[in-house]
KOLLOMI-469100 format. One record per atom (N, C-alpha, C, O): chain; x, y, z; residue in three letters; atom name; residue number from 1. Coordinates in steps of 0.05 Angstrom, whole numbers, plus 32768, in hexadecimal, padded with zeros to 4 digits. Layout:
% residues N
chain->A, xx->X, yy->Y, zz->Z, res->ALA, atom->CA, n->NUM
...
% end
This chain:
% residues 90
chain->A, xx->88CD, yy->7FEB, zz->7866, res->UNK, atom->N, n->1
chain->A, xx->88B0, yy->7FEF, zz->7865, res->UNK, atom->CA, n->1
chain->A, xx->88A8, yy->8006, zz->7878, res->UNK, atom->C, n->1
chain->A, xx->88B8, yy->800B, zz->788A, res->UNK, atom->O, n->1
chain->A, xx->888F, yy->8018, zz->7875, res->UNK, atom->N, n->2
chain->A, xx->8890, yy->802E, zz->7882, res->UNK, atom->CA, n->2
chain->A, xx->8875, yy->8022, zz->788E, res->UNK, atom->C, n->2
chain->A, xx->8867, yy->8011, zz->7883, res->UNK, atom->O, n->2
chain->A, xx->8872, yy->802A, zz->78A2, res->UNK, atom->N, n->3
chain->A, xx->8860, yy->8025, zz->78B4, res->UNK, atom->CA, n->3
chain->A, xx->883F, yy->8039, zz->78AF, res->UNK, atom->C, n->3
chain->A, xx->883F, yy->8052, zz->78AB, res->UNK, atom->O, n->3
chain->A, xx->882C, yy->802D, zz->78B0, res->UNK, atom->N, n->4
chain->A, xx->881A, yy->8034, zz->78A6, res->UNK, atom->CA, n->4
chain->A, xx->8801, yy->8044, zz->78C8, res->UNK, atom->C, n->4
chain->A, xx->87F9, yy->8039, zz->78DD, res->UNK, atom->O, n->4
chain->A, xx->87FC, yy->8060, zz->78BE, res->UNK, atom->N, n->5
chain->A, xx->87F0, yy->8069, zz->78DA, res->UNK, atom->CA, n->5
chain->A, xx->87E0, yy->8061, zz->78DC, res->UNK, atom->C, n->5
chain->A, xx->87D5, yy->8057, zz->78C8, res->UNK, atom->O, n->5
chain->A, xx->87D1, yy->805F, zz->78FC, res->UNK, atom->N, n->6
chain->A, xx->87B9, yy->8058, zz->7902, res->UNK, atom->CA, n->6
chain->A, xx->879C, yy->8065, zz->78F3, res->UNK, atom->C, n->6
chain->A, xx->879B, yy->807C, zz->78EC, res->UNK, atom->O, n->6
chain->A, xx->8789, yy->8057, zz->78F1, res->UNK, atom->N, n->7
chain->A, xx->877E, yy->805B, zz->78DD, res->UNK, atom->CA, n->7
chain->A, xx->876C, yy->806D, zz->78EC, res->UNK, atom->C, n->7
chain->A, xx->8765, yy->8080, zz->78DD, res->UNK, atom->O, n->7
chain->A, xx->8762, yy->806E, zz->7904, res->UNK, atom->N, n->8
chain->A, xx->8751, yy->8088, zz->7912, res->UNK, atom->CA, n->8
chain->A, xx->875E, yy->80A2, zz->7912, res->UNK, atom->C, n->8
chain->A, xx->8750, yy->80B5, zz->7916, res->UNK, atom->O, n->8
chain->A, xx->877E, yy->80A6, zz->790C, res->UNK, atom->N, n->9
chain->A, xx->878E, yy->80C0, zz->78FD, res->UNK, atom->CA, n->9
chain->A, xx->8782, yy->80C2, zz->78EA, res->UNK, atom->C, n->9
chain->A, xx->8791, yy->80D0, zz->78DC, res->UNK, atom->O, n->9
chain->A, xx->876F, yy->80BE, zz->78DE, res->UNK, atom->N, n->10
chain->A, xx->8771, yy->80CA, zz->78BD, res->UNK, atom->CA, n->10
chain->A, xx->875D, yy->80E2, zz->78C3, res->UNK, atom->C, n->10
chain->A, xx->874B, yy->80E0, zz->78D4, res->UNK, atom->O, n->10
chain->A, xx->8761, yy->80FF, zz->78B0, res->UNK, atom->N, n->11
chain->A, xx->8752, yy->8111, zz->78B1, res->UNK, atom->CA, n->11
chain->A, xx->8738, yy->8108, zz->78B3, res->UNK, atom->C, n->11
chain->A, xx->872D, yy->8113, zz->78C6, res->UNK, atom->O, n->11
chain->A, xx->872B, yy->80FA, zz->78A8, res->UNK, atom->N, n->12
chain->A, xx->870E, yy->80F4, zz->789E, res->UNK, atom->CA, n->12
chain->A, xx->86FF, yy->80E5, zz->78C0, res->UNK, atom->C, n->12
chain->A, xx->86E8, yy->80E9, zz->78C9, res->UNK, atom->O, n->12
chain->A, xx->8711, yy->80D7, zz->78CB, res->UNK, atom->N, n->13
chain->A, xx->8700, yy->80CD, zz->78E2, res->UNK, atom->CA, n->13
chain->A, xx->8702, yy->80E2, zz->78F1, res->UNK, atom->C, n->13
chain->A, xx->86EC, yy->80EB, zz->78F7, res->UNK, atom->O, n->13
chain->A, xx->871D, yy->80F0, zz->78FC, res->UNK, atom->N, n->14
chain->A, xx->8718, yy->8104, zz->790B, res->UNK, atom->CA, n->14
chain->A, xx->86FF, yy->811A, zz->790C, res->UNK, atom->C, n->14
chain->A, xx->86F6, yy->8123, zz->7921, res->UNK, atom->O, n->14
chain->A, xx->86F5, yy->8120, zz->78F3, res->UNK, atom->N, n->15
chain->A, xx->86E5, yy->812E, zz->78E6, res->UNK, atom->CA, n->15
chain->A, xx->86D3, yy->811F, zz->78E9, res->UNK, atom->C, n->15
chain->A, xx->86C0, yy->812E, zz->78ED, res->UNK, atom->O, n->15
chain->A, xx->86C9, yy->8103, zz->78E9, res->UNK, atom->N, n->16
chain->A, xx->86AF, yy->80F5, zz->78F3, res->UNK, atom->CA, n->16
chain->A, xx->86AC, yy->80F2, zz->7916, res->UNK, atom->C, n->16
chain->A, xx->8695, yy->80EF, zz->7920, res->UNK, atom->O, n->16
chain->A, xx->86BB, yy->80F2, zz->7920, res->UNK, atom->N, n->17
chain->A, xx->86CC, yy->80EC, zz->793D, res->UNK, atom->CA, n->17
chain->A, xx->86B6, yy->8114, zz->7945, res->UNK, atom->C, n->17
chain->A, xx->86A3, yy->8116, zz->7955, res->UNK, atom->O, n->17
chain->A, xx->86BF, yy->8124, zz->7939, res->UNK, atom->N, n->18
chain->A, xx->86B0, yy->8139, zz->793F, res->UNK, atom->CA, n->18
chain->A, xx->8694, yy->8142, zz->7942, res->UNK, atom->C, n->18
chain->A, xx->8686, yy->814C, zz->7953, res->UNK, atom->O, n->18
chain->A, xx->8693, yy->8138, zz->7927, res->UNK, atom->N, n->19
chain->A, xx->866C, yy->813A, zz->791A, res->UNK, atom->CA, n->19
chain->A, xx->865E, yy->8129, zz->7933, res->UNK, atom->C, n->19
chain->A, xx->864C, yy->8132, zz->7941, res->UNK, atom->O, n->19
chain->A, xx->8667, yy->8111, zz->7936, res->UNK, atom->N, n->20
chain->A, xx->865F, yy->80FC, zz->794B, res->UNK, atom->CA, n->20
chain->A, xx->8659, yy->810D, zz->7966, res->UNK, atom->C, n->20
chain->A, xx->8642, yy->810F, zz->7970, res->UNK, atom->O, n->20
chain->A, xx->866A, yy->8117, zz->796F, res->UNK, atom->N, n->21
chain->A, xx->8673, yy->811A, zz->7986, res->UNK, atom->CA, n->21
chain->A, xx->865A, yy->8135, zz->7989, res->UNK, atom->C, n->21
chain->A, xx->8652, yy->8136, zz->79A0, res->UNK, atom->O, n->21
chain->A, xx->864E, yy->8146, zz->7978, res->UNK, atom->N, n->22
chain->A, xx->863E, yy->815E, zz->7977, res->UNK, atom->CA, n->22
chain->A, xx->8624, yy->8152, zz->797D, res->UNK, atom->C, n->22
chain->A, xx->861B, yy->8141, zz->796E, res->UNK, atom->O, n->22
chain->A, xx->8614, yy->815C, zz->7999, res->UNK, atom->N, n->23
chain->A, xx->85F5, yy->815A, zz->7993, res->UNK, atom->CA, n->23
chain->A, xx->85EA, yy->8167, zz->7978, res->UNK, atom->C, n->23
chain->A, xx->85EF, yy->817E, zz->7972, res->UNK, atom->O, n->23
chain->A, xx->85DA, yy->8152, zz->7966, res->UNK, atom->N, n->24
chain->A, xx->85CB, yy->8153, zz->7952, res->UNK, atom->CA, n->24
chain->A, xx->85B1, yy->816D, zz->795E, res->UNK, atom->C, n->24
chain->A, xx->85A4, yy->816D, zz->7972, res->UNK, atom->O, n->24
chain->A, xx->85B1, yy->8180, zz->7947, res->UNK, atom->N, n->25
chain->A, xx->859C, yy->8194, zz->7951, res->UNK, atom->CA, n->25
chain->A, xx->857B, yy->8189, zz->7949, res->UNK, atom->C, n->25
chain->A, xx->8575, yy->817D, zz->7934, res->UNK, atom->O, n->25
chain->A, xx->856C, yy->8190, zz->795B, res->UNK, atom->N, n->26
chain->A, xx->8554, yy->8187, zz->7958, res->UNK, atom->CA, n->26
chain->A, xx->8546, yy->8187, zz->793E, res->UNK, atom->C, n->26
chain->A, xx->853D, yy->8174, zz->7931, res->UNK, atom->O, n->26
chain->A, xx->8546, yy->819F, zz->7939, res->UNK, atom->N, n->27
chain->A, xx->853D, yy->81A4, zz->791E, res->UNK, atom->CA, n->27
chain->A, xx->8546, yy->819A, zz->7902, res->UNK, atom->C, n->27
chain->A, xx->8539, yy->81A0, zz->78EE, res->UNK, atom->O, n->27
chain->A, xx->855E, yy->818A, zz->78FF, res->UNK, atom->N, n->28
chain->A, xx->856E, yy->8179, zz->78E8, res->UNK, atom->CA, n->28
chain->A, xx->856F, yy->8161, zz->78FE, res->UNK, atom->C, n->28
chain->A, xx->8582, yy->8164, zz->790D, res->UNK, atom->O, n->28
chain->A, xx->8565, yy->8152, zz->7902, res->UNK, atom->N, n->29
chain->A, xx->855B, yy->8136, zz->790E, res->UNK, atom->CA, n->29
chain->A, xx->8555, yy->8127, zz->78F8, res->UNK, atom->C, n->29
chain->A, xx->854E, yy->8137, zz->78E6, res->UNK, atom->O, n->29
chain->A, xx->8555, yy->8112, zz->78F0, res->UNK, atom->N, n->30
chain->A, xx->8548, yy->8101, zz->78E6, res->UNK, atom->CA, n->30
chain->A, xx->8528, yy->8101, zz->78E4, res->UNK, atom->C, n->30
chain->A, xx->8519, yy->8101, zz->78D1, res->UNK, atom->O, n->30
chain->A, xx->8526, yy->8100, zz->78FA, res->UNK, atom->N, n->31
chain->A, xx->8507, yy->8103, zz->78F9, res->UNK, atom->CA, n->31
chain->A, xx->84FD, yy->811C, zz->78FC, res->UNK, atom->C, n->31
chain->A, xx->84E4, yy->811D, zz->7900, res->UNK, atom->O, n->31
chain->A, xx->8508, yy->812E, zz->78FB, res->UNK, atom->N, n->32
chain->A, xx->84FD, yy->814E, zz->78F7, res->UNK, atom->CA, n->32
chain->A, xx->84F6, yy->8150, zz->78DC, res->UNK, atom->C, n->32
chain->A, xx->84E1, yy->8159, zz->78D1, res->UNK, atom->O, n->32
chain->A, xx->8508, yy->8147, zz->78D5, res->UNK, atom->N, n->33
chain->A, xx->8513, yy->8148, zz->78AA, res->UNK, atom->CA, n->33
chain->A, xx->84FB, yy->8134, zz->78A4, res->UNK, atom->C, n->33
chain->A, xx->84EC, yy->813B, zz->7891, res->UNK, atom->O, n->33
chain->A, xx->84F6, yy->8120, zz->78AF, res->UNK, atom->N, n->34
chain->A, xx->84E5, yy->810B, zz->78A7, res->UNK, atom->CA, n->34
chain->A, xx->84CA, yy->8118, zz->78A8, res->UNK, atom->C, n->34
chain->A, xx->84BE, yy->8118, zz->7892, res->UNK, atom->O, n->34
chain->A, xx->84BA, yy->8124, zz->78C0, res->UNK, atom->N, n->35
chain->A, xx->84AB, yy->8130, zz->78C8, res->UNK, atom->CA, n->35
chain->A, xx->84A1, yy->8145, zz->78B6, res->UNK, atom->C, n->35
chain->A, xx->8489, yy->8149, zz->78B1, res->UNK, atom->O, n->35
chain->A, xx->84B4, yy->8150, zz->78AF, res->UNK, atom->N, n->36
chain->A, xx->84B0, yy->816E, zz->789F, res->UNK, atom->CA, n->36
chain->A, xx->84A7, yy->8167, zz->7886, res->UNK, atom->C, n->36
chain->A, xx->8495, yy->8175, zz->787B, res->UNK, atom->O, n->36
chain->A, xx->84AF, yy->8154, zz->787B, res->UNK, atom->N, n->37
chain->A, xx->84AE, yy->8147, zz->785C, res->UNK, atom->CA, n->37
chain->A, xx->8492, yy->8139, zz->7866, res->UNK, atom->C, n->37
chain->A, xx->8481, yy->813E, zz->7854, res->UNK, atom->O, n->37
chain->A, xx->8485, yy->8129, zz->787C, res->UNK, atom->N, n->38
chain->A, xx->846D, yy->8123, zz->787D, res->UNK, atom->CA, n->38
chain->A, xx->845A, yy->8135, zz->7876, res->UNK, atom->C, n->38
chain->A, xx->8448, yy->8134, zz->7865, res->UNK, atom->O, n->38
chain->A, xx->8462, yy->8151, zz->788D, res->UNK, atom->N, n->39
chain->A, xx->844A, yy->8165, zz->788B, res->UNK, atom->CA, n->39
chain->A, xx->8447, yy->816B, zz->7871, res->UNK, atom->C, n->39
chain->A, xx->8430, yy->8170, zz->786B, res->UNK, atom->O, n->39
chain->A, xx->845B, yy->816C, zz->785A, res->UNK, atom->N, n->40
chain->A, xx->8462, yy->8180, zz->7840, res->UNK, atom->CA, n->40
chain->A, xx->844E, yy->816C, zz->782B, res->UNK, atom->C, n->40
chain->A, xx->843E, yy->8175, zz->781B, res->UNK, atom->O, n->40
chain->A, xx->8455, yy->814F, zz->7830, res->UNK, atom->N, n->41
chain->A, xx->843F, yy->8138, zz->7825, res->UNK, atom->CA, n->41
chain->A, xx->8424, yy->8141, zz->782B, res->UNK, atom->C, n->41
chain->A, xx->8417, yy->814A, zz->7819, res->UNK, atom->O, n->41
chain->A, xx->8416, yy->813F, zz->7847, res->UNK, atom->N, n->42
chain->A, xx->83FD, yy->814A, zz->7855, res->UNK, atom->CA, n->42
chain->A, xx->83EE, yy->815A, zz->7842, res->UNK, atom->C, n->42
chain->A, xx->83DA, yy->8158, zz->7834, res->UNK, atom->O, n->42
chain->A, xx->8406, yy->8172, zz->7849, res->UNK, atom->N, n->43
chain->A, xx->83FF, yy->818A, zz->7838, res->UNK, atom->CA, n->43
chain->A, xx->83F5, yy->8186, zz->781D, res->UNK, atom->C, n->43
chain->A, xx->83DF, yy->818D, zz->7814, res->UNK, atom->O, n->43
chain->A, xx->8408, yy->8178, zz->7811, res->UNK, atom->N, n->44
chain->A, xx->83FD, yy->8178, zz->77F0, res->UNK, atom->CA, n->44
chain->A, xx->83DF, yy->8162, zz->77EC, res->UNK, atom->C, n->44
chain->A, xx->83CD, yy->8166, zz->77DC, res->UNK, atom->O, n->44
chain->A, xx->83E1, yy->8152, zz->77FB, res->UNK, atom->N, n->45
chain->A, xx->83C9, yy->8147, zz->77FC, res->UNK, atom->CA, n->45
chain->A, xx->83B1, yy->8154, zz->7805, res->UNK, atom->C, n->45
chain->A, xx->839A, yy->814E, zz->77FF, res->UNK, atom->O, n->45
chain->A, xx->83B9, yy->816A, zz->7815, res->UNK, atom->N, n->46
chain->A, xx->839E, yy->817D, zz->781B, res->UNK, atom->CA, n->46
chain->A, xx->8394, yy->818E, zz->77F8, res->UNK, atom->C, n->46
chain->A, xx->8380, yy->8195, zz->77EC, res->UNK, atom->O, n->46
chain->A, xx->83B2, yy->818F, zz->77F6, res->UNK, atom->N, n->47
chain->A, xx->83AC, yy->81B0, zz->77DF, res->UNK, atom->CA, n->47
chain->A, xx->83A4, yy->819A, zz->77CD, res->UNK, atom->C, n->47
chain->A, xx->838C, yy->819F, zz->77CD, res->UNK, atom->O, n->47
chain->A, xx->83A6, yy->8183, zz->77BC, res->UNK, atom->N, n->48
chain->A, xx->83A1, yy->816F, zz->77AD, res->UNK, atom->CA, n->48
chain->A, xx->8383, yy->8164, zz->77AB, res->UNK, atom->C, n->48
chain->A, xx->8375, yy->8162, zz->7797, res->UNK, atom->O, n->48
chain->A, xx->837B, yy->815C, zz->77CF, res->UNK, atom->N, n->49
chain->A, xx->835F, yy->8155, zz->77CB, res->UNK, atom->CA, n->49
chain->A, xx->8346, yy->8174, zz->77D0, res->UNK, atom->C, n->49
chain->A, xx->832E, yy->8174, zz->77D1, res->UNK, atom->O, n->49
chain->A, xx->835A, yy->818A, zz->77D2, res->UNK, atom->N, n->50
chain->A, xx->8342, yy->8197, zz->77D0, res->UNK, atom->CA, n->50
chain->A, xx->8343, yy->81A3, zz->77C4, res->UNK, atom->C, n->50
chain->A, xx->8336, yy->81B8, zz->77CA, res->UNK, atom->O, n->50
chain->A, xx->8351, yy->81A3, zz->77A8, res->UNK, atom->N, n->51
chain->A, xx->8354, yy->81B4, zz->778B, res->UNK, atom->CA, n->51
chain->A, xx->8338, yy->81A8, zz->7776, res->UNK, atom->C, n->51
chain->A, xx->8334, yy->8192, zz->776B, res->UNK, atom->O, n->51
chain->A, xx->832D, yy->81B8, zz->7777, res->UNK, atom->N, n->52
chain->A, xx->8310, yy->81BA, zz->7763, res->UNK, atom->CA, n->52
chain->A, xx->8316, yy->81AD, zz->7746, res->UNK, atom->C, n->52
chain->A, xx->8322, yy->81BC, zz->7736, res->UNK, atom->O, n->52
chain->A, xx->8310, yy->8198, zz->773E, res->UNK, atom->N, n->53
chain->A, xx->8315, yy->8183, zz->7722, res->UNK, atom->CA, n->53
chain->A, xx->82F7, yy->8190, zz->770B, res->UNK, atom->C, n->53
chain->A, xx->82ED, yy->81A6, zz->770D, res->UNK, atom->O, n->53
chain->A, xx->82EF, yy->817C, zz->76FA, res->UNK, atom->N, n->54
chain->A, xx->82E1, yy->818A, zz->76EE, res->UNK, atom->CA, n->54
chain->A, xx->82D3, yy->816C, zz->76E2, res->UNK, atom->C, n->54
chain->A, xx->82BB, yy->8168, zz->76DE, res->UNK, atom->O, n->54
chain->A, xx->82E6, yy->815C, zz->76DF, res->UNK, atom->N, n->55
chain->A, xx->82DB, yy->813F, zz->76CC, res->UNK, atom->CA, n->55
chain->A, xx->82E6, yy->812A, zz->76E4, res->UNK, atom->C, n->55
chain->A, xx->82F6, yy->812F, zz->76F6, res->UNK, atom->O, n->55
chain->A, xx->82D8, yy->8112, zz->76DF, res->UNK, atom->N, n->56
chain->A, xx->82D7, yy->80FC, zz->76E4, res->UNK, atom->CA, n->56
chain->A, xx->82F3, yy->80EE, zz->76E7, res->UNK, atom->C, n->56
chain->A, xx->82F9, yy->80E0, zz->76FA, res->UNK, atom->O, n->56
chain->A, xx->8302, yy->80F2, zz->76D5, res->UNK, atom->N, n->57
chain->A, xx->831F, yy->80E9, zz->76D0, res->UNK, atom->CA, n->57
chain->A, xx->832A, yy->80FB, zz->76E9, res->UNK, atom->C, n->57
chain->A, xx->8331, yy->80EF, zz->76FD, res->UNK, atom->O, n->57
chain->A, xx->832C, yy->8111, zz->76E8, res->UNK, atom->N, n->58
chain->A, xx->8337, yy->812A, zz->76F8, res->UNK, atom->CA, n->58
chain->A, xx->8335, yy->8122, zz->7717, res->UNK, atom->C, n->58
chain->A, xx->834A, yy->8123, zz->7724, res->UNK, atom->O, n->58
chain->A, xx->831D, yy->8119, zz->7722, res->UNK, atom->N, n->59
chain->A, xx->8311, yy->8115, zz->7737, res->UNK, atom->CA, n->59
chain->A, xx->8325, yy->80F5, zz->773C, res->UNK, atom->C, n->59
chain->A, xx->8339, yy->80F1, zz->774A, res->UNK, atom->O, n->59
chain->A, xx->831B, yy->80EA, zz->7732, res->UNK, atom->N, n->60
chain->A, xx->8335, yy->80C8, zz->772F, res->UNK, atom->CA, n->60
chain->A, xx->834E, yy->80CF, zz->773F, res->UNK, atom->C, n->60
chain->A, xx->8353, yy->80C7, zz->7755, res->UNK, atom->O, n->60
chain->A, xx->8361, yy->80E4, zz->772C, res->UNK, atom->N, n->61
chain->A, xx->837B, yy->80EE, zz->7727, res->UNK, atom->CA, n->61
chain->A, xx->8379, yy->80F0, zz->7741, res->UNK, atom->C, n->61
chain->A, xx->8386, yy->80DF, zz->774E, res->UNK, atom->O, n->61
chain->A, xx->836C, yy->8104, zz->774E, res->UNK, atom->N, n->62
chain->A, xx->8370, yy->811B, zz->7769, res->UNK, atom->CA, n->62
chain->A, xx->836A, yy->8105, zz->7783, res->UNK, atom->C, n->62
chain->A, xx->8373, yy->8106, zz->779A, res->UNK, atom->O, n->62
chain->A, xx->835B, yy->80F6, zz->7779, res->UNK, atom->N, n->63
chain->A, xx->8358, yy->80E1, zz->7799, res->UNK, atom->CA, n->63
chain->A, xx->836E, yy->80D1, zz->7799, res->UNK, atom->C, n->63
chain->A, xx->837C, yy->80D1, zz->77AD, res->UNK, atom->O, n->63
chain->A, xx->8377, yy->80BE, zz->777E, res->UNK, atom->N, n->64
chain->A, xx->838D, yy->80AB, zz->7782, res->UNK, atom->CA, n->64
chain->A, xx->83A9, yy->80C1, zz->778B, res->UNK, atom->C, n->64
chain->A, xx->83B8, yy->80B6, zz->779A, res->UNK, atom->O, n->64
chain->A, xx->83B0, yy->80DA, zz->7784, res->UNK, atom->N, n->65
chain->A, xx->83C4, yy->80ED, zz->7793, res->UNK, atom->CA, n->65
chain->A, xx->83BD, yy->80EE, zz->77B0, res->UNK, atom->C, n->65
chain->A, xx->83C8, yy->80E4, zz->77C4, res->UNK, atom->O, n->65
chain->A, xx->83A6, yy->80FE, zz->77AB, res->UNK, atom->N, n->66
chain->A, xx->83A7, yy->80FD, zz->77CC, res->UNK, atom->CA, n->66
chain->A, xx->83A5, yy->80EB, zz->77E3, res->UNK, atom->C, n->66
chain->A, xx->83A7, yy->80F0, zz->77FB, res->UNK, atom->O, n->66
chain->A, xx->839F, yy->80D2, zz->77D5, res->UNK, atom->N, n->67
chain->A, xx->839F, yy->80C1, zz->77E8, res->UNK, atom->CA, n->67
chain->A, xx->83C3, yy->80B9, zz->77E8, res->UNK, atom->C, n->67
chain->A, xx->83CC, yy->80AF, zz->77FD, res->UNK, atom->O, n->67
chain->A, xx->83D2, yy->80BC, zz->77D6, res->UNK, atom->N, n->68
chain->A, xx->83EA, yy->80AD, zz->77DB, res->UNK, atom->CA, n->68
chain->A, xx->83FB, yy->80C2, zz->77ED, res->UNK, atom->C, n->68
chain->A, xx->8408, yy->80BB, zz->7801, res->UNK, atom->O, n->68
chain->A, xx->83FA, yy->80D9, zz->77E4, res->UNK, atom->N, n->69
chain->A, xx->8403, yy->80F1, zz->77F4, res->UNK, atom->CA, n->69
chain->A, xx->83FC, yy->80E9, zz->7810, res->UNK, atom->C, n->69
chain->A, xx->840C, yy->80DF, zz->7821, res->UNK, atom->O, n->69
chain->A, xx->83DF, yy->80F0, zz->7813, res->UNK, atom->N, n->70
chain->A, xx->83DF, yy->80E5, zz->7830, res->UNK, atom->CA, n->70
chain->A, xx->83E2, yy->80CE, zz->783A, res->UNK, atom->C, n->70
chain->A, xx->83EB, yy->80D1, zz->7850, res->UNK, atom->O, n->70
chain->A, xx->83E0, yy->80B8, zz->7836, res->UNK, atom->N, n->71
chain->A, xx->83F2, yy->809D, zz->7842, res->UNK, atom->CA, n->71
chain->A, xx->840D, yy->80A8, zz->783D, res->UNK, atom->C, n->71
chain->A, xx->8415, yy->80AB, zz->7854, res->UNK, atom->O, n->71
chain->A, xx->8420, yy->80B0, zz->782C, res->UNK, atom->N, n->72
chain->A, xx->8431, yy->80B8, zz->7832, res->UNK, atom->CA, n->72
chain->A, xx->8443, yy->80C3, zz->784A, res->UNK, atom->C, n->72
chain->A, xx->8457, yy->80C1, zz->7858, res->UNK, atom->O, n->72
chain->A, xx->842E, yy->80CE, zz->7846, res->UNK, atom->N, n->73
chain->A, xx->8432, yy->80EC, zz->785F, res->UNK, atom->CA, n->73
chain->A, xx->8429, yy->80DE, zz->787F, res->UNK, atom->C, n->73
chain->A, xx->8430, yy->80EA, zz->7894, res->UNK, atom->O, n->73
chain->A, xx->8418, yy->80C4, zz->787E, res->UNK, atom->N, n->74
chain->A, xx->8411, yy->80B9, zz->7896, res->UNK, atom->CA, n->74
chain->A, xx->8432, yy->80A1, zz->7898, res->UNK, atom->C, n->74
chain->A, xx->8437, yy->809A, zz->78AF, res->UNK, atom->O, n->74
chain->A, xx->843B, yy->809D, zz->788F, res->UNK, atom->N, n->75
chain->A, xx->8442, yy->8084, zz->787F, res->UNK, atom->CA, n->75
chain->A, xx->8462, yy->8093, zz->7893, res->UNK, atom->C, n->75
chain->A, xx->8468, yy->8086, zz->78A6, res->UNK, atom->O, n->75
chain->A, xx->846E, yy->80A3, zz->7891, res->UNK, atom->N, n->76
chain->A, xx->8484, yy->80AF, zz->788F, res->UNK, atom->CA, n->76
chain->A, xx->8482, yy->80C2, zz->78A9, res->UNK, atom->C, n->76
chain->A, xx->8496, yy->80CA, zz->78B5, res->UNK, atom->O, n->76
chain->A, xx->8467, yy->80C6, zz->78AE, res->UNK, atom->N, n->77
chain->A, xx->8463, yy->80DB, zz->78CE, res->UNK, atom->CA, n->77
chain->A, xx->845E, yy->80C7, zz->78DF, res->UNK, atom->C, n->77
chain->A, xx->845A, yy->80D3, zz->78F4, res->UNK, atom->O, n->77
chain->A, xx->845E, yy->80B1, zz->78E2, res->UNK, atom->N, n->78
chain->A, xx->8459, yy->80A0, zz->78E9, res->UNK, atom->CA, n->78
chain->A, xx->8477, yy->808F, zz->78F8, res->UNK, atom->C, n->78
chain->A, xx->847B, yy->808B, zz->7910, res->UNK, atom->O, n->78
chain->A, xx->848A, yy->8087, zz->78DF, res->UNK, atom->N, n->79
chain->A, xx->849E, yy->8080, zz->78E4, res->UNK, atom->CA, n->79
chain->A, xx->84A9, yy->8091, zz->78EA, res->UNK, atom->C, n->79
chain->A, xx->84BD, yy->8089, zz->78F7, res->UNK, atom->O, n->79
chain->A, xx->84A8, yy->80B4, zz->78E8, res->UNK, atom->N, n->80
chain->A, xx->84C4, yy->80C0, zz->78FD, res->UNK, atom->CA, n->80
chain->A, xx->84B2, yy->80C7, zz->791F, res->UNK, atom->C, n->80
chain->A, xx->84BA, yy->80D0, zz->7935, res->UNK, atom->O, n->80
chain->A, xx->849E, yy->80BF, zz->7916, res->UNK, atom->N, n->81
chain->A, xx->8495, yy->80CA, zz->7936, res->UNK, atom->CA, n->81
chain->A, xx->84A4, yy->80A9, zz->7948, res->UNK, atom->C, n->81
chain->A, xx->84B3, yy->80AA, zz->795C, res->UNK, atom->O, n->81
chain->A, xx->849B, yy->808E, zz->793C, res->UNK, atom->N, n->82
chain->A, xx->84A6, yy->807D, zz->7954, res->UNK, atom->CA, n->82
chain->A, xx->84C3, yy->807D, zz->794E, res->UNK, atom->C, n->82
chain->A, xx->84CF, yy->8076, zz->7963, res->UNK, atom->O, n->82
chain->A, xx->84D8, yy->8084, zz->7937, res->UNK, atom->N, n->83
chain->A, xx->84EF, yy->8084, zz->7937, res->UNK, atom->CA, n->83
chain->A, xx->84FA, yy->8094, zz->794C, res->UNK, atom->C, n->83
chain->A, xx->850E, yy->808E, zz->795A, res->UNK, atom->O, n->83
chain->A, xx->84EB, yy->80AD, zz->794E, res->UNK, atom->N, n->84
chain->A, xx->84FA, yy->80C4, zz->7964, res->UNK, atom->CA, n->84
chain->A, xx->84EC, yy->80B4, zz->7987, res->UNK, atom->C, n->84
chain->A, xx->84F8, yy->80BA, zz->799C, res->UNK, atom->O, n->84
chain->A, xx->84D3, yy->80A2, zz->7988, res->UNK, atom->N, n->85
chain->A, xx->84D3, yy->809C, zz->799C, res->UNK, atom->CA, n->85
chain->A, xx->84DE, yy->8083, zz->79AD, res->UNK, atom->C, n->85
chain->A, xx->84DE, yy->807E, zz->79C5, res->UNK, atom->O, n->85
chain->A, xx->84EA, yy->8073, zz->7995, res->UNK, atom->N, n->86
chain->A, xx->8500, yy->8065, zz->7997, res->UNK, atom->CA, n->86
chain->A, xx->851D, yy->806F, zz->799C, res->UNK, atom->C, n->86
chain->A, xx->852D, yy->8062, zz->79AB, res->UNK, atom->O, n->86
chain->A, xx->8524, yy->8087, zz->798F, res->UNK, atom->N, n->87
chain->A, xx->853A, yy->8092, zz->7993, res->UNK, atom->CA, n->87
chain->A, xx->853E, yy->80A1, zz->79BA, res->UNK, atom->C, n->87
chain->A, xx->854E, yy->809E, zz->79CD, res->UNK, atom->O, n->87
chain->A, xx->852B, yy->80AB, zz->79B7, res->UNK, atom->N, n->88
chain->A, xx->852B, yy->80B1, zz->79DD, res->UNK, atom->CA, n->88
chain->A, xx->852D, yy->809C, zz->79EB, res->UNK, atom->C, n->88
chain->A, xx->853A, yy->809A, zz->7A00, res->UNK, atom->O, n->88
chain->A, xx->8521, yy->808B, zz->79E0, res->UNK, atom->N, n->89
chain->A, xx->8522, yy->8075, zz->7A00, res->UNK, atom->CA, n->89
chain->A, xx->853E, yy->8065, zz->79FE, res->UNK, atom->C, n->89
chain->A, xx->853F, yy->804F, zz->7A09, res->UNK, atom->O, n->89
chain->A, xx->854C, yy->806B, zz->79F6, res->UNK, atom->N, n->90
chain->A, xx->8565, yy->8061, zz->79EA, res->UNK, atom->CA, n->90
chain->A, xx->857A, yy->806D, zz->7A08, res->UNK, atom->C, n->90
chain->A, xx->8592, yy->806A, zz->7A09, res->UNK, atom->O, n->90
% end
């Protein structure tokens, strides 16, 4: 029988063993990425509720968007702001 290597030898952990071992850069954070995608929600809820409609239906459309956009966008800026202030006090 041949003896089987330890399993932290294998290319693939070494290679996680590295990634690990690297301070994560600020800007590709979790909550950077999370953050960014809030503002980009924000955003479209701005350009959404203040795009000029014409009918009754139209006007409907543009509030139920912009309101989900923005809860969205609160919804998600929200969770990476206490995720990252959980992550410091760590």
């Amino acid at each position: 029988m041949t003896s089987v290597s330890h399993v932290s030898d294998a290319p693939h952990h070494r290679l996680r063993a590295q990634l690990t071992d690297q301070p994560v850069s600020l800007l590709v954070s979790p909550s950077m990425i999370m953050l960014g995608v809030a503002f980009l929600l924000a955003l479209g809820a701005v350009v959404v509720l203040t795009r000029p409609v014409a009918t009754d239906v139209a006007v409907y459309a543009r509030r139920i968007a912009g309101t989900m956009l923005g809860a969205g966008a609160l919804i998600l800026g929200e969770f990476a702001f206490v995720r990252n202030g959980w992550g410091a006090a760590r």
